[in-house]
Phi, psi and omega in degrees: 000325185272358177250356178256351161314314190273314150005260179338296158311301135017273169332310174275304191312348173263274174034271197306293149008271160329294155335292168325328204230035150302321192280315166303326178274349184268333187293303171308343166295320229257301169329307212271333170274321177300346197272189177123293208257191200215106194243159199221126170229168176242179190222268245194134169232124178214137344279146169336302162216153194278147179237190200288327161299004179269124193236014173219156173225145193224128170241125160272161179213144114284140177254159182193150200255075172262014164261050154100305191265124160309142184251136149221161182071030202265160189244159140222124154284102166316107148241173175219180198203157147354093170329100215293128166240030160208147162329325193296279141020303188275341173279287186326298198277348165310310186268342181294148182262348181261185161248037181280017182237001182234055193298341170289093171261123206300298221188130200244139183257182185276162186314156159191150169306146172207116135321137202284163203100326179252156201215157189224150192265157210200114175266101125305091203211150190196186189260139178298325189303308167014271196293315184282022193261000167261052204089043160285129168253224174312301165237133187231068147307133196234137170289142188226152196205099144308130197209128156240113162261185166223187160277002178249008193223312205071179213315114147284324175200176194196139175237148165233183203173177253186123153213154190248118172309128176214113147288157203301323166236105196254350181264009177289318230266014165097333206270118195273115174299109172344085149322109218247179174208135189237147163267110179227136214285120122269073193219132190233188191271132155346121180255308204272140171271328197248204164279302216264358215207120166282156181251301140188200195278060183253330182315290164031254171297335193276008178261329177283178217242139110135053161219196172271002187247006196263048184299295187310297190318290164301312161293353173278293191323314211291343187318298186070226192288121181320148178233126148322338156294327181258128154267119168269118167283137151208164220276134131290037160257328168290339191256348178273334178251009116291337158318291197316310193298339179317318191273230166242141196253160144219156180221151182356123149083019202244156129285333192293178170223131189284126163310205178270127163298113154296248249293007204268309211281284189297343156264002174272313195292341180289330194274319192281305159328307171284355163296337189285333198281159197275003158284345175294128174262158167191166180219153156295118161292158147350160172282130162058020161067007180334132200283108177324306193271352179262335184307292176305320187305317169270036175043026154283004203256000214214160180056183208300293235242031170313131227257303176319304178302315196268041150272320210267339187289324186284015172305327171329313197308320193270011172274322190287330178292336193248022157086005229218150196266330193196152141321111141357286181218104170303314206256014163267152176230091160264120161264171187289133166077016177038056139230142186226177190238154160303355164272332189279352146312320172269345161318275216297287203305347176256033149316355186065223195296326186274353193314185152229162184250348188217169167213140176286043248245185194248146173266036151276343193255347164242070194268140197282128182323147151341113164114317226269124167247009145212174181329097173296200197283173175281317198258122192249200176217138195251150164243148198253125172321350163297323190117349199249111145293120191244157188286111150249170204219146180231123166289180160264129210267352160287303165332301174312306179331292161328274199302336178262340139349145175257137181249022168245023152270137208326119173079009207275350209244323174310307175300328163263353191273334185285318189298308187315298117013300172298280174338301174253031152280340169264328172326323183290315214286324193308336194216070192257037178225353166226113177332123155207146191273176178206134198249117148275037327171089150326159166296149189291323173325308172013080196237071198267182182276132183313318196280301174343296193274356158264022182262356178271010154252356178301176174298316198251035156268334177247015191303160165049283207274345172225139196240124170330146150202147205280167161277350168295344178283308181316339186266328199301158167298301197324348195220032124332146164225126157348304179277041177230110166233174205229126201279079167004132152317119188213057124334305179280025193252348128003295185285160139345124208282178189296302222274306165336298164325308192287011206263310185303295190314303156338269173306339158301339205278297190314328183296304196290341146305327201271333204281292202286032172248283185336141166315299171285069167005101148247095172328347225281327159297000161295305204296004160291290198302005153268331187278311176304353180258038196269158147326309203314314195258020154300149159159250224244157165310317200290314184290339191260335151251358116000305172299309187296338190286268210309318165292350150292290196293332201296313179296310181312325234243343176264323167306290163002288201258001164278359182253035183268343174230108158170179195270176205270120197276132189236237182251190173327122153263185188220129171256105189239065145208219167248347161212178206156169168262104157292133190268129144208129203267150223223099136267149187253090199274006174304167191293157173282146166111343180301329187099161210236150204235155162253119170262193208180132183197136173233143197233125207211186180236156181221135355302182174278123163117003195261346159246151147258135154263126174296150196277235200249321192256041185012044176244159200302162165207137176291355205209137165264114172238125190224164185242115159258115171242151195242146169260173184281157164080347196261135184242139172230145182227131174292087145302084186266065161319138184221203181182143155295128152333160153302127159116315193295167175213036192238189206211064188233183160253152165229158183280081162282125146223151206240121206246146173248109167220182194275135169026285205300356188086014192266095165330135221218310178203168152233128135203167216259121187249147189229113192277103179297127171262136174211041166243154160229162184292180200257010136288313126012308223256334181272348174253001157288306188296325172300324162289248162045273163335315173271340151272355127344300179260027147301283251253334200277322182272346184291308179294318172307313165346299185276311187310326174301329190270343157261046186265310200274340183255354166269353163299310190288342181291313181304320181290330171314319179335264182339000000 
């Protein structure tokens, strides 16, 4: 007994042990997998791309030794292959592992040694013709390959990687340059659940400058001088919640209060700048980016208090932060993930003043038409259930892919900025004789290394083969196409689920009744129920409960403030007749001075009928109602006569609830104060004393009753007696 005791015990002390030291045991594992391998990264390709004077081409690679053991006698090889003559081809040899496509070796280094652990840098360099003697034309991409073996093992690792031929004057040689166009995202995830209230401090850093989290930061900075190329999307739920941050904040569950955010300040005045010039274009998004298509899917997009209309109405808010009269393209639309439905097409485009005219779509959803065998033009035309054709634009969704990928990891942005470069040099070559534009469109996510994203606006980004262009061009009828068709939303299994929503809706409904008790409709309490409904929180399960956290608090923190008008819950009451007057008091807790709010308010018992109130003509009514304005900051009391009904006869509690809505009858709250009743009415009163009565002489005849009888049995005993 005592040894499996001690056994047992044991047991838990490793347990325990393990526990503790978990985290030290996940790095070592996380190690033990990494050792084994031969990683090849790459550091520098000069030049990026050859043009005609180039008469050496140079790669650098680090190699580095993680398995554990010294290597020796390893070679690394410069290889090359054939020029690629279709995308497919440049996609195929991207995802491959092998070199069967770079069979040609540039340049080989001398043997060298690596200790484990240890990495070495490897200059490769050999003529450029070389490599263009495998097919060069006007423009060309040719595939490149680092490969390190050894002779007693063969091949260890492998980098594969890219360079582009561009002849010197290519616009003699027939060859028509692409026109690119770039989108560029500014949009982040909801911080605030209310106007007054952070959900939390995450905005912070990606607005302040020198870490990996200075996301916000890095994409304004990487802009340098407005470009006519670049569109900027933005969320004004993001431009509202760095405005909020300027002054002092607080967030959710913090008691401290946060100062005014510097870096909050310096990045709107760095954004209003660059906006000033007259080349910058930019468009809005819906408030707090709302998934557009789910909105719709789920029926929040309809009726007065569609929650999709009143997003789109709050884009103003993001005009006013950013000191600016209008939009670039007002009438633009990206849903998440660039895919929409033909319902949400026909939503969005009868929006009225707010519709939209063009969409922003993915070219998984505007795929080039039977036949078509290279990258068409961005821009088509979709048709709407009216019969009216609106202008769609498809970014590339491989591109996309490239550039949002991450590029802050070692060799990450070289490697894409080369994959980029290629793509879209074959986009010219496939058709290099026909003019076409092309839209770019980073992940709304988007966190890349600043040098990354300003080498996609550098200069030598664009040699030969690519031409700068606004997206309003890209768009114009003349340079429309044909050759697009546009491929059903297919998605939704994505979205924001059915039971979230109905959660969202519920609050929306309740805000926008709440919104209309002001003289002025104040929406602001909508925009809870919009920040749950971001773009942000479609995806992966991990992100969708991530949603449901917020949507708990966003739901606490939205009861909060409609419960800034309602009543003030005091203690039991009590009706100690057959009538009376109940006191209840009705406040408007916004700061004074705030404007004055109108309600509307009834008051009934449920069930019904179990108080009555009398009118002016003292005749019964189940519900009492009357119309109130509380000024701010202001209590108002309520005098309710109320009576038992005719007829009752009981001693109970009953449930008043006292429901608050707008004018219009639109429910805003209901809640229940519960009332001892110990009176009963005066018919009430003539059939308790009649009863009573008749139990009286009941119980008088009973008892006389008895008394004879034990009269007649003491008789008989006595004579028994005798």
């Amino acid at each position: 007994m005592k040894a499996r005791f001690t056994a047992a015990l044991g047991a838990l002390v490793l347990l325990f042990t393990a526990t503790a030291f978990l985290p030290g045991m996940t790095s070592a594992v996380a190690a033990a997998r990494r050792q084994g391998t031969v990683t090849a990264v790459l550091e520098n390709i000069k030049p990026s791309i050859i043009v005609a004077k180039t008469k050496k081409l140079t790669v650098q690679a680090k190699i580095t030794n993680e398995t554990g053991r010294a290597l020796s006698g390893l070679t690394a090889q410069l290889q090359y292959g054939d020029a690629f003559t279709t995308r497919s081809q440049l996609d195929y040899f991207s995802r491959s592992e092998t070199e069967e496509s770079v069979p040609h070796v540039l340049k080989s280094s001398d043997p060298f040694d690596l200790a484990p652990g240890a990495a070495k840098t490897v200059t490769l360099s050999g003529d450029a013709a070389n490599v263009l003697s495998r097919g060069s034309g006007p423009l060309s991409v040719h595939p490149l390959a680092v490969t390190v073996s050894s002779a007693a093992t063969g091949r260890l690792a492998g980098v594969h990687t890219y360079v582009n031929h561009v002849a010197k004057d290519i616009k003699k040689s027939g060859v028509q340059p692409t026109r690119v166009s770039f989108v560029w995202p500014l949009i982040d995830g909801p911080h605030r659940t209310t106007e007054d209230r952070f959900y939390d401090d995450g905005l912070a850093p990606s607005l302040a400058s020198g870490s990996r989290k200075s996301r916000l930061n890095d994409l304004l900075s990487a802009l340098g001088s407005a470009d006519k190329s670049v569109t900027l999307a933005i969320d004004p739920g993001l431009l509202t919640d760095v405005a909020a941050m300027q002054k002092p904040y607080r967030i959710r569950r913090q008691e401290e209060e946060k100062p005014g955010n510097k870096d909050a300040s310096a990045w709107l005045g760095k954004l209003r700048t660059y906006l000033k010039n007259p080349k910058s274009k930019f468009f809005l998004t819906p408030y707090s980016d709302v998934d557009t298509v789910a909105l719709v899917n789920k029926r929040l997009a309809s009726g007065q208090s569609s929650l999709l209309k009143a997003a789109y109405a709050d884009k103003k808010l993001g005009l006013d932060v950013l000191e600016k009269d209008a939009e670039s393209y007002s009438r633009l639309a990206w849903t998440n993930s660039g895919a929409i439905n033909q319902k949400t097409i026909d939503r969005l485009a009868a929006n009225g003043k707010l519709g939209s005219s063009y969409f922003l779509l993915s070219s998984n959803q505007l795929m080039p038409g039977t036949g078509i065998t290279y990258t068409p033009s961005a821009a088509t035309t979709v048709d709407t259930s009216k019969g009216r054709q609106k202008t769609a634009i498809a970014y590339d969704d491989t591109i996309q892919q490239i550039i949002s990928a991450d590029t802050r990891s070692p060799g990450a942005a070289l490697a894409a900025r080369q994959r980029y470069l290629a793509e879209t040099a074959m986009i010219t070559t496939e058709a290099p004789s026909k003019s076409r534009t092309l839209v770019v469109t980073p992940d709304r996510r988007w966190n890349p290394d600043p040098d990354f994203a300003r080498s996609l606006l550098a200069k030598d980004a664009r040699s030969g083969w690519l031409q700068p262009t606004a997206l309003g061009d890209v768009a114009a009828p003349k340079n429309r196409t044909s050759e697009r068709t546009f491929v059903t939303y297919a998605d939704e299994e994505r979205e924001l689920t059915g039971h979230y929503l109905e959660v969202v809706k519920a609050m929306n409904k309740t805000a926008y009744a709440f919104s209309k008790i002001f003289p002025e409709p104040d929406t602001s309490l909508q925009r809870t129920a919009m920040r749950a409904a971001s773009n942000y929180w479609r995806g992966n399960s991990r992100r969708q409960n991530a949603a449901y956290a917020f949507l708990g608090a966003a739901e606490d923190d939205h009861k909060a403030g409609v419960s800034r008008v309602s009543l003030v819950q005091g203690t039991e009451k009590q009706l100690a007749g057959s009538s009376g007057v109940l006191r209840f008091t009705i406040a408007n807790e916004f700061p004074e001075g705030s404007g004055p709010v109108d309600v509307f308010i009834e008051i009934f018992t449920y069930p019904a009928g179990r108080l009555v109130f009398p009118d002016e003509n003292e005749e019964d009514q189940e519900s009492y109602m009357l119309e109130r304005r509380i000024e701010g900051n202001q209590k108002d009391t309520l005098l309710v006569p109320v009576k038992l009904p005719t007829g009752s006869s009981f001693t109970n509690e009953v449930e008043v609830v006292v429901k608050i809505s707008n004018r219009e009858r639109e429910e805003i709250s209901a809640q229940s104060v519960f009332v001892k009743t110990t009176g009963i009415s005066s018919i009430g009163l003539f059939i308790t004393v009649g009863a009573l009565g008749v139990l009286v002489v009941g119980v008088g005849f009973r008892g006389m009753r008895a008394r004879r009888r034990r009269k007649e049995e003491e008789a008989q005993h006595d004579g028994a007696a005798v």
